[in-house]
C-alpha positions as a Markdown table, in Angstrom:
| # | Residue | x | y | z |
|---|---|---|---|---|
| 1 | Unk | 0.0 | 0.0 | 0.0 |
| 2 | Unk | 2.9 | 2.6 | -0.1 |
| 3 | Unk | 2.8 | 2.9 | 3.6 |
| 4 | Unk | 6.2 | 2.4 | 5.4 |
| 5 | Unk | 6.3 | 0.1 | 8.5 |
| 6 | Unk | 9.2 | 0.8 | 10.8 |
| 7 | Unk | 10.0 | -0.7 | 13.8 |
| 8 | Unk | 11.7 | 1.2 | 16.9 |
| 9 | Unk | 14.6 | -0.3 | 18.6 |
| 10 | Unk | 12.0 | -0.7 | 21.5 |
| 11 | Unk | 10.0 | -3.3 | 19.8 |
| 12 | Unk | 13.3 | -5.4 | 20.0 |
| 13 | Unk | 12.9 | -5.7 | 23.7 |
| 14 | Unk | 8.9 | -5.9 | 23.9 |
| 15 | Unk | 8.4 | -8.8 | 21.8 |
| 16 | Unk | 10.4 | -11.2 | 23.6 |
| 17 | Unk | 9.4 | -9.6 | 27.4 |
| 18 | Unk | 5.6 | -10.3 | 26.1 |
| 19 | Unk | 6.6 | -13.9 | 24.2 |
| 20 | Unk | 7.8 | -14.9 | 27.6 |
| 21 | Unk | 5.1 | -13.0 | 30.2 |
| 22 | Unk | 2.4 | -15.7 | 27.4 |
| 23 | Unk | 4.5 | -18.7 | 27.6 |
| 24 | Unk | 5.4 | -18.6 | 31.6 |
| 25 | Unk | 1.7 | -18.9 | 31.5 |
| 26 | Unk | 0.6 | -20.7 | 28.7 |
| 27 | Unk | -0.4 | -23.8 | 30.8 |
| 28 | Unk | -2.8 | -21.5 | 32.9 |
| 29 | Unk | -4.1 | -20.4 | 30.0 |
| 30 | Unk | -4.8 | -23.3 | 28.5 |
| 31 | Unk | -6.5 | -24.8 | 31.9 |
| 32 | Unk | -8.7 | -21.9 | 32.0 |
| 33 | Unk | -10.2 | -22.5 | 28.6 |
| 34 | Unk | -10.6 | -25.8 | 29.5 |
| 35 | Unk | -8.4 | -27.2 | 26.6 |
| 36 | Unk | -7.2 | -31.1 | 27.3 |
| 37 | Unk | -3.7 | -31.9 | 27.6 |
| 38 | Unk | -3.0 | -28.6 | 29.0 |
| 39 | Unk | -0.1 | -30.3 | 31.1 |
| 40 | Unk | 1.4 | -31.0 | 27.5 |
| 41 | Unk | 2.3 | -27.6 | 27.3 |
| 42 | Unk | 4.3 | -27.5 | 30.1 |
| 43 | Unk | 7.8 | -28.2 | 28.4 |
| 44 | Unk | 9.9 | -25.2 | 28.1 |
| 45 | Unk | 10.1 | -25.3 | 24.2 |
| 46 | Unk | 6.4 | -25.8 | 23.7 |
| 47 | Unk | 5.4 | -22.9 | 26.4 |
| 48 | Unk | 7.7 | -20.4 | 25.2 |
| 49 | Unk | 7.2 | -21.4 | 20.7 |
| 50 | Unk | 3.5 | -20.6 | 22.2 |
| 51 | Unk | 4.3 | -17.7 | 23.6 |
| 52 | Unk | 6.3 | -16.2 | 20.6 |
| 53 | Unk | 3.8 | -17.3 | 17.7 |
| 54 | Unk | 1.0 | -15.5 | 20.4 |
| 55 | Unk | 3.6 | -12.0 | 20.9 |
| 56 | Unk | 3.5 | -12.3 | 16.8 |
| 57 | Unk | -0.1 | -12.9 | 16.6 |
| 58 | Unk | -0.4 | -9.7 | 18.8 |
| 59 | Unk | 1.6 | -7.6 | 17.0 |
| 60 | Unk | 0.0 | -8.8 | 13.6 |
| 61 | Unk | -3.0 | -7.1 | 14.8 |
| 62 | Unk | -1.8 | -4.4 | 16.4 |
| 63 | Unk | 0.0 | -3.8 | 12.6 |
| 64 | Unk | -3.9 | -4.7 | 10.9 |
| 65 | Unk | -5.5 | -1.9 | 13.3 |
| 66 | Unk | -2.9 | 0.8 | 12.4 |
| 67 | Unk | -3.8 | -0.6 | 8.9 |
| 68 | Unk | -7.5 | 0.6 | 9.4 |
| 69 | Unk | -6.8 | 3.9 | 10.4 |
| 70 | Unk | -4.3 | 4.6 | 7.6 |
| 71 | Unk | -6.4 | 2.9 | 4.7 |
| 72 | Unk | -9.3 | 5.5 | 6.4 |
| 73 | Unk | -7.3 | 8.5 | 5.9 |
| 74 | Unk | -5.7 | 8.2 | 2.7 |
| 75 | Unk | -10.2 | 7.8 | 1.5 |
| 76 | Unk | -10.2 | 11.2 | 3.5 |
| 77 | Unk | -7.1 | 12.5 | 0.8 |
| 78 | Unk | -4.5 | 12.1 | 4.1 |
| 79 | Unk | -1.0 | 11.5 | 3.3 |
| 80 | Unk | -0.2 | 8.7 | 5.7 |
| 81 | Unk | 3.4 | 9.0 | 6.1 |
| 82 | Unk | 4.2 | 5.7 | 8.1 |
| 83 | Unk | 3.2 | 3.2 | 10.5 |
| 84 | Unk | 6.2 | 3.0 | 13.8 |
| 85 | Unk | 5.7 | -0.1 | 15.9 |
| 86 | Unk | 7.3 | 0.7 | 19.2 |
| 87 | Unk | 7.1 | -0.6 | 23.1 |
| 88 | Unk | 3.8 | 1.0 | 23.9 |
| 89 | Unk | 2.4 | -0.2 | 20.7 |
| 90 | Unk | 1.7 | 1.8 | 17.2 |
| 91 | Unk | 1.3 | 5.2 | 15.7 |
| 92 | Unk | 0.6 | 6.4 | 12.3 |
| 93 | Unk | 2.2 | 9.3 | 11.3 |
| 94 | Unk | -0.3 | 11.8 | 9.1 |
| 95 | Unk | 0.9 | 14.3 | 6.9 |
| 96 | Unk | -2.1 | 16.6 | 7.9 |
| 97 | Unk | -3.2 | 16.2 | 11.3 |
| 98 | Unk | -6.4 | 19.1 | 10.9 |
| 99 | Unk | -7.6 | 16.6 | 7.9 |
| 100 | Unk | -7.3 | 13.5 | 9.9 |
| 101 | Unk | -9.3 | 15.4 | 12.8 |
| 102 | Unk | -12.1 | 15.5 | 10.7 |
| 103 | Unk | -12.5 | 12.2 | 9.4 |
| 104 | Unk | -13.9 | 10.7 | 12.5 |
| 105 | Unk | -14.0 | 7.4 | 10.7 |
| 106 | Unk | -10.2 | 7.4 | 10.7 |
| 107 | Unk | -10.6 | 7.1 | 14.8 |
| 108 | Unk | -13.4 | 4.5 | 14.5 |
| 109 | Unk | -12.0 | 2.0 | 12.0 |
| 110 | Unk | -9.1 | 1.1 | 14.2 |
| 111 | Unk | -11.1 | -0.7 | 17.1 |
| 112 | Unk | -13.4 | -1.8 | 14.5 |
| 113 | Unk | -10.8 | -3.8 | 12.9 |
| 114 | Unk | -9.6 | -5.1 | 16.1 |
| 115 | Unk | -12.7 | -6.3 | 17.0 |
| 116 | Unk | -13.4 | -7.9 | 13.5 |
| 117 | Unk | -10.0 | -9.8 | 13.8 |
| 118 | Unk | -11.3 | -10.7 | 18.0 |
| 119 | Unk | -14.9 | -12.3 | 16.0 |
| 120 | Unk | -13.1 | -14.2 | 13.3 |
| 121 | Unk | -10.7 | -15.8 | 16.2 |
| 122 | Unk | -13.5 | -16.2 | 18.7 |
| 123 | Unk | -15.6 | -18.1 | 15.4 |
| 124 | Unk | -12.5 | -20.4 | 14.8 |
């Protein structure tokens, strides 16, 4: 789409800290949904793959949400500049901050898109 991604030096350390916060507690996880053979899990390559592919899977959507927003903007003629993932999360970076103001779709499609990916996940 024309859109740069770039990553911060900070999303070096947050995608491991959040791989392993997931796979130090993948097994409690998995009891909690009531999956069998959550004691499978318990292996220290199994919990922490889980817990990477899951920090991944995160940051896919995080990357899909900033998506919406910056699809949304360029409809409302705003130069979208670039997408940064950082520690905190996301940020797109508009050219014109007055036109993205009024585009309240630009605001809405983000959570929208999150919560589309959370239906299609809760469905599988």
């Amino acid at each position: 789409m024309g859109i740069p991604l770039l990553l911060d030096w900070s999303f070096l350390l947050a995608l491991p800290l959040i791989a392993y916060m997931i796979g130090t507690n993948v097994v409690a996880y998995a009891r909690g949904a009531n999956i069998a053979g959550a004691e499978s899990l318990a292996t220290p390559g199994m919990r922490y793959t889980l817990g990477l592919l899951a920090a991944i899977g995160l940051f896919v959507c995080v990357v899909l949400h900033e998506l919406g927003h910056a699809v949304t903007a360029r409809l409302y003629h705003v130069n979208v500049k670039s997408i940064t993932l950082w520690f905190l999360g996301d940020g797109a970076h508009h050219g014109d901050a007055q036109a993205a103001r009024r585009g309240g779709g630009v605001a809405i499609i983000g959570p929208l898109v999150s919560f589309a990916i959370a239906a299609v996940l809760w469905l599988c």
